[in-house]
BALOBA-1460 file (C-alpha; in Angstrom, 3 decimals):
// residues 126
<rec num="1" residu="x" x="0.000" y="0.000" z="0.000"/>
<rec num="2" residu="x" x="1.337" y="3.551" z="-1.003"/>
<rec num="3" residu="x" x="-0.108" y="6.136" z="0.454"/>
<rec num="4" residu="x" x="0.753" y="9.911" z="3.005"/>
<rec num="5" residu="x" x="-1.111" y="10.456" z="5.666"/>
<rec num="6" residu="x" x="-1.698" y="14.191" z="7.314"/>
<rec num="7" residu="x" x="-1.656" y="14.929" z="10.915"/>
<rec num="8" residu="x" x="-1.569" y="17.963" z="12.809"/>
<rec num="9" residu="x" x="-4.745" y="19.804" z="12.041"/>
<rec num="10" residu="x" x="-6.676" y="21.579" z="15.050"/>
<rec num="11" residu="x" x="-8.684" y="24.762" z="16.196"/>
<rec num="12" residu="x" x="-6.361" y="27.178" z="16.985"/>
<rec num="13" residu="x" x="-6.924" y="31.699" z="17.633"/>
<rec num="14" residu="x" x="-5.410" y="33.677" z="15.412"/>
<rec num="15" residu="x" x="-1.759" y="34.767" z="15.701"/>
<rec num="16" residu="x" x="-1.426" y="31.097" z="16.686"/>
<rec num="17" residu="x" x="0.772" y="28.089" z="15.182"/>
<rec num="18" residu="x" x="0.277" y="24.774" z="14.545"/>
<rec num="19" residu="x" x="2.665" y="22.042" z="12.564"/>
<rec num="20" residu="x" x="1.420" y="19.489" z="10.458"/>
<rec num="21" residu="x" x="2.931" y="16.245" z="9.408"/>
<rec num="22" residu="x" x="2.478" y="14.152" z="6.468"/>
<rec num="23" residu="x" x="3.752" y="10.460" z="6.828"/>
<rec num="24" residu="x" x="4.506" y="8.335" z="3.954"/>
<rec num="25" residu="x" x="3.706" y="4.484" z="4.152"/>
<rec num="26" residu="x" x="4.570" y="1.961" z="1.492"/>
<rec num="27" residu="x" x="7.779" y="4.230" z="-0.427"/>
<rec num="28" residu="x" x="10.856" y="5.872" z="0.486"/>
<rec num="29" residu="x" x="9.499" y="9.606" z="0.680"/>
<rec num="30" residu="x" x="12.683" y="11.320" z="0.412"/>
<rec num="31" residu="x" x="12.672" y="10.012" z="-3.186"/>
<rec num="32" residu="x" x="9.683" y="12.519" z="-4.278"/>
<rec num="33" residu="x" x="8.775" y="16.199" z="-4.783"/>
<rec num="34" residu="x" x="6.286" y="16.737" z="-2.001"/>
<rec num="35" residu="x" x="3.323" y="19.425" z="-2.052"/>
<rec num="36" residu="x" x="1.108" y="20.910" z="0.890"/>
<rec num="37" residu="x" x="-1.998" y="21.919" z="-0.513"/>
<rec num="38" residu="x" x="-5.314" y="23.438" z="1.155"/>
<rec num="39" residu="x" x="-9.348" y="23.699" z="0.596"/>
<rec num="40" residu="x" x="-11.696" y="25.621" z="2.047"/>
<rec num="41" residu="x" x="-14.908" y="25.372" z="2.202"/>
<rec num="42" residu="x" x="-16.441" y="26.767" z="-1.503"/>
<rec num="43" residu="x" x="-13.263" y="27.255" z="-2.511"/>
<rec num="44" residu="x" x="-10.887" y="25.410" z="-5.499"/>
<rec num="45" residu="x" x="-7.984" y="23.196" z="-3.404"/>
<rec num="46" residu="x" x="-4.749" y="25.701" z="-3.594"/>
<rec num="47" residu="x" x="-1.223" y="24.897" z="-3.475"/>
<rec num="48" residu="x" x="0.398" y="25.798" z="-0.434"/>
<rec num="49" residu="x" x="3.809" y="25.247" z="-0.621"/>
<rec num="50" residu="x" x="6.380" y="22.622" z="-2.098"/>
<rec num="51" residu="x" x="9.785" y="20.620" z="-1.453"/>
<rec num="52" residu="x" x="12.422" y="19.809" z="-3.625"/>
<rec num="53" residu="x" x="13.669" y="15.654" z="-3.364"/>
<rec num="54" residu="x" x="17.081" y="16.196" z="-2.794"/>
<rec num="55" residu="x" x="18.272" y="19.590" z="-3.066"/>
<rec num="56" residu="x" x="16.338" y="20.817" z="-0.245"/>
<rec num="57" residu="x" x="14.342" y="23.528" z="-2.566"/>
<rec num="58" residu="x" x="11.139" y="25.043" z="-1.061"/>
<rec num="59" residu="x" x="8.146" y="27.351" z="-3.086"/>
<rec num="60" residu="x" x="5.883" y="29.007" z="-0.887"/>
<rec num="61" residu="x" x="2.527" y="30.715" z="-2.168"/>
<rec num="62" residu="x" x="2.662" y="34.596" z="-1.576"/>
<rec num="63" residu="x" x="-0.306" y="34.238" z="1.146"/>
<rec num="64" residu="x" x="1.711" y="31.909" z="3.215"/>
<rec num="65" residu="x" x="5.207" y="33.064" z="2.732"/>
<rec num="66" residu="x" x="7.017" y="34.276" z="5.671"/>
<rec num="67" residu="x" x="4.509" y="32.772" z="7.621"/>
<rec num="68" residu="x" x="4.639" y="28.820" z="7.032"/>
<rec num="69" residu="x" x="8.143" y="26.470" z="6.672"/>
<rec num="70" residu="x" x="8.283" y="23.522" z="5.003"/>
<rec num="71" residu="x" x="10.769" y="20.773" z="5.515"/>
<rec num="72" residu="x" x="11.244" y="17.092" z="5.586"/>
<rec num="73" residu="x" x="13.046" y="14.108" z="7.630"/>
<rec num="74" residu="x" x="14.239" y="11.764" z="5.413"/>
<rec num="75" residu="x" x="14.998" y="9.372" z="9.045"/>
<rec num="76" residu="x" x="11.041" y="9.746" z="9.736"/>
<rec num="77" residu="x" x="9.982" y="9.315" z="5.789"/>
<rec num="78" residu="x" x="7.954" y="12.524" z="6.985"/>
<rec num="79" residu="x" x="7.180" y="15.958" z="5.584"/>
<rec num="80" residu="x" x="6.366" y="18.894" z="7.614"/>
<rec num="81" residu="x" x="4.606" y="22.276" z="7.337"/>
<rec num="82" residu="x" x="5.079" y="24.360" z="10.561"/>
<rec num="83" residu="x" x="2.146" y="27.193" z="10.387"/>
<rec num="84" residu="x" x="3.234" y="30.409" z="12.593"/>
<rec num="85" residu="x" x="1.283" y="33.289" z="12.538"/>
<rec num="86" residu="x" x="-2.468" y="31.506" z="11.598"/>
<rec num="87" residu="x" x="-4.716" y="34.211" z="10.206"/>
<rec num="88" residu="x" x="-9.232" y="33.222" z="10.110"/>
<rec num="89" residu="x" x="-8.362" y="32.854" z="6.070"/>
<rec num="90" residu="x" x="-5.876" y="29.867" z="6.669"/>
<rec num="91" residu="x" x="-8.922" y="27.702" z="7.467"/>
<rec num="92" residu="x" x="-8.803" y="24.976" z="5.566"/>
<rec num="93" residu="x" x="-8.361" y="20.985" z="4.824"/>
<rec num="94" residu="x" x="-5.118" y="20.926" z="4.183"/>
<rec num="95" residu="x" x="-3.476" y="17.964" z="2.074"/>
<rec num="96" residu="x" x="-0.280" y="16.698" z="1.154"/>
<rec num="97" residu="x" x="0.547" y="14.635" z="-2.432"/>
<rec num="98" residu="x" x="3.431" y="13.428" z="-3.912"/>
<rec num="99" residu="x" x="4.661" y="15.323" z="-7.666"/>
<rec num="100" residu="x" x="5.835" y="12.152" z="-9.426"/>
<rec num="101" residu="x" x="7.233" y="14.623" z="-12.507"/>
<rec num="102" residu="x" x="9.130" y="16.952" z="-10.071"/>
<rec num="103" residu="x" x="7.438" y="20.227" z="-11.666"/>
<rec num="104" residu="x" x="3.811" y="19.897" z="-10.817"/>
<rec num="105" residu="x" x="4.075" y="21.399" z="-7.691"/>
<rec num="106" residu="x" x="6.098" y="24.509" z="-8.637"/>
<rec num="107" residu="x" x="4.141" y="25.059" z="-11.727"/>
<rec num="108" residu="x" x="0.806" y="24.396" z="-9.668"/>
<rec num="109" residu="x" x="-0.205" y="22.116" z="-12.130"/>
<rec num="110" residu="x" x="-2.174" y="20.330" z="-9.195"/>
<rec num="111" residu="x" x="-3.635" y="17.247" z="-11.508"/>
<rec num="112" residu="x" x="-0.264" y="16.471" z="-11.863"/>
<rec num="113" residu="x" x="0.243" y="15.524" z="-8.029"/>
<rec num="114" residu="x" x="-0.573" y="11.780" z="-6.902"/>
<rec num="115" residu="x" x="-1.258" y="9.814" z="-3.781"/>
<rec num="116" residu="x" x="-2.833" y="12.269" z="-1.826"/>
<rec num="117" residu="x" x="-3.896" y="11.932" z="1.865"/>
<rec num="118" residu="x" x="-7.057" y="11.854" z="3.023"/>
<rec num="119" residu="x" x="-6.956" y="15.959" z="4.636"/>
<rec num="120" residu="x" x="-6.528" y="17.109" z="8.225"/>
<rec num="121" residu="x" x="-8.564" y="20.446" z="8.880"/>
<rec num="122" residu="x" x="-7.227" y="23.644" z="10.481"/>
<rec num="123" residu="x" x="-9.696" y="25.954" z="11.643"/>
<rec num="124" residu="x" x="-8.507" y="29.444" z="12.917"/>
<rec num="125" residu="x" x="-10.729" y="31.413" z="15.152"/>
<rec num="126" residu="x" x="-10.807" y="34.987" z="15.080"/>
């Protein structure tokens, strides 16, 4: 079975931080591109942010940046998205997916991502 699996999500005020996790089960994760990506309610799923394989590359969308940090541990086969500064319009179910091209992400081609998790939902309270 291949598949990433999101943890993390919670109800949190704003100003507030929260770090979620996305575990891969059934592949070596440090082999792949990895996206964050997020959904709100209504709304079309955007990409968040992305990680390179092995160069350690990261993209973050303008609304997040300086706010959020990705990063991975290849030990852990785990990628992380640590979420500082949680403003009422960062509600959303956020998921991860692998980029099995290596450009999906980046170019937020976001039919090009694969084995996406199931979603963990962040709700931020103003």
């Amino acid at each position: 079975q291949l598949q990433l699996v999101e943890s993390g999500g919670g109800v949190v005020q704003t100003g507030g931080s929260l770090r979620l996790s996305c575990a891969a089960f059934g592949f070596t994760l440090e082999s792949y591109n990895i996206g964050w990506f997020r959904q709100a309610p209504g709304k079309e799923r955007e990409r968040v942010s992305c990680i390179g394989s092995s160069d350690g590359s990261t993209f973050y969308d303008d609304s997040v940046k300086g706010r959020f940090t990705i990063s991975r541990d290849n030990t852990k086969n785990t990628v992380y998205l640590q979420m500082n500064s949680l403003k009422p319009e960062d509600t959303a179910v956020y998921y991860c997916a692998v980029d099995p091209y290596g450009s999906s992400c980046v170019s937020g081609y976001i039919s090009g991502m694969d084995y996406w998790g199931k979603g963990t939902l962040v709700t931020v309270s103003s």
